[in-house]
Structures are given as structure tokens and as C-alpha cells.
C-alpha positions in Angstrom: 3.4 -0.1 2.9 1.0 -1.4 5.0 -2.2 0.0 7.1 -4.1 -2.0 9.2 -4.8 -2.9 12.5 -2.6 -2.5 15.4 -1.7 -6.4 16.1 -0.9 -5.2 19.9 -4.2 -4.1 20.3 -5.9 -7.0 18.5 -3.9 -9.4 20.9 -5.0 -7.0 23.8 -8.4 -7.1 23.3 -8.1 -11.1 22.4 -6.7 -11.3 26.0 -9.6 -9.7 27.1 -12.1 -12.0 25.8 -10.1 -14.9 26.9 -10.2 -13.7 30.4 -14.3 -13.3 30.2 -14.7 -17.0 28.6 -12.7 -18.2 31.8 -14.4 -17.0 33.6 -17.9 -18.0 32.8 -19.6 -15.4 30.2 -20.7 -17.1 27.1 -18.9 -16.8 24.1 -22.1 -15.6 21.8 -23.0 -13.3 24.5 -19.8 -11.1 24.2 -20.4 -8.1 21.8 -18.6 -7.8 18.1 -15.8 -5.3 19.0 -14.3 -3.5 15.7 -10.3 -2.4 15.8 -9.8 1.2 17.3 -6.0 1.8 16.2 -4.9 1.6 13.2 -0.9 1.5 12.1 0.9 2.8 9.1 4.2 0.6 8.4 6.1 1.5 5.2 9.3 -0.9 4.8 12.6 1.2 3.4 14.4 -1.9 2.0 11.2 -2.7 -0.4 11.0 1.0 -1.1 14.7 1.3 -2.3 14.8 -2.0 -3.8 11.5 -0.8 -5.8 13.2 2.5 -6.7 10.7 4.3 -5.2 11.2 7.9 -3.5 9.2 8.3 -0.5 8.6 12.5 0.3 9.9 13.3 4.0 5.8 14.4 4.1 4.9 11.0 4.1 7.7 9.6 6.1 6.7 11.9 9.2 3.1 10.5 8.9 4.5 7.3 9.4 3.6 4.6 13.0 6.7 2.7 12.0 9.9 2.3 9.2 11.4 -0.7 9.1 15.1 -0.1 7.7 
């Protein structure tokens, strides 16, 4: 299982401050931005191979399974 930032959105928001840096703004004067999506990833294969049971409740809460 894993919950963290969404990596697309990280890289979106890295393009973003790429694109200012080229085209003049100062690096220390952009602002600290925090991550705004966050993704829950739970990974069957480990699950099973742990023996663990995962409830359907927290299967539907689930971003993304990887089978």
C-alpha cells in the first residue's frame, strides 16, 4: 500500500516552474507550493503473496490496484 503524492501532478507543477525559470522569474522568487492530490495504490500481488485479505470496503476506496 502506498499514499502519497500524485507523481502526475508533482511533474505538472515541475513543468510549471520550469516554464517560469525560462522565462525570466527568479528561482527564490517563486512561492513553496505543497502537493494538492494525493493517491492511494495498494499492490494485489504483495497482498496475496503477504496472505493478507483486503475488505471489498477498502478496495472501493482505492486510486489504483496493481494486479
Amino acid at each position: 500500500m502506498s499514499y502519497g503524492a500524485s507523481v502526475t501532478a508533482l511533474h505538472r507543477t515541475m513543468g510549471a516552474y520550469v516554464g517560469r525559470i525560462l522565462k525570466g522569474d527568479k528561482a527564490t522568487d517563486l512561492p513553496v507550493v505543497q502537493a494538492t492530490k494525493f493517491e492511494f495504490l495498494i499492490n494485489l500481488n504483495t497482498a496475496k503473496a503477504l496472505a493478507l485479505e483486503l475488505s471489498p470496503q477498502l478496495l472501493a476506496t482505492v486510486d489504483d490496484v496493481i494486479e
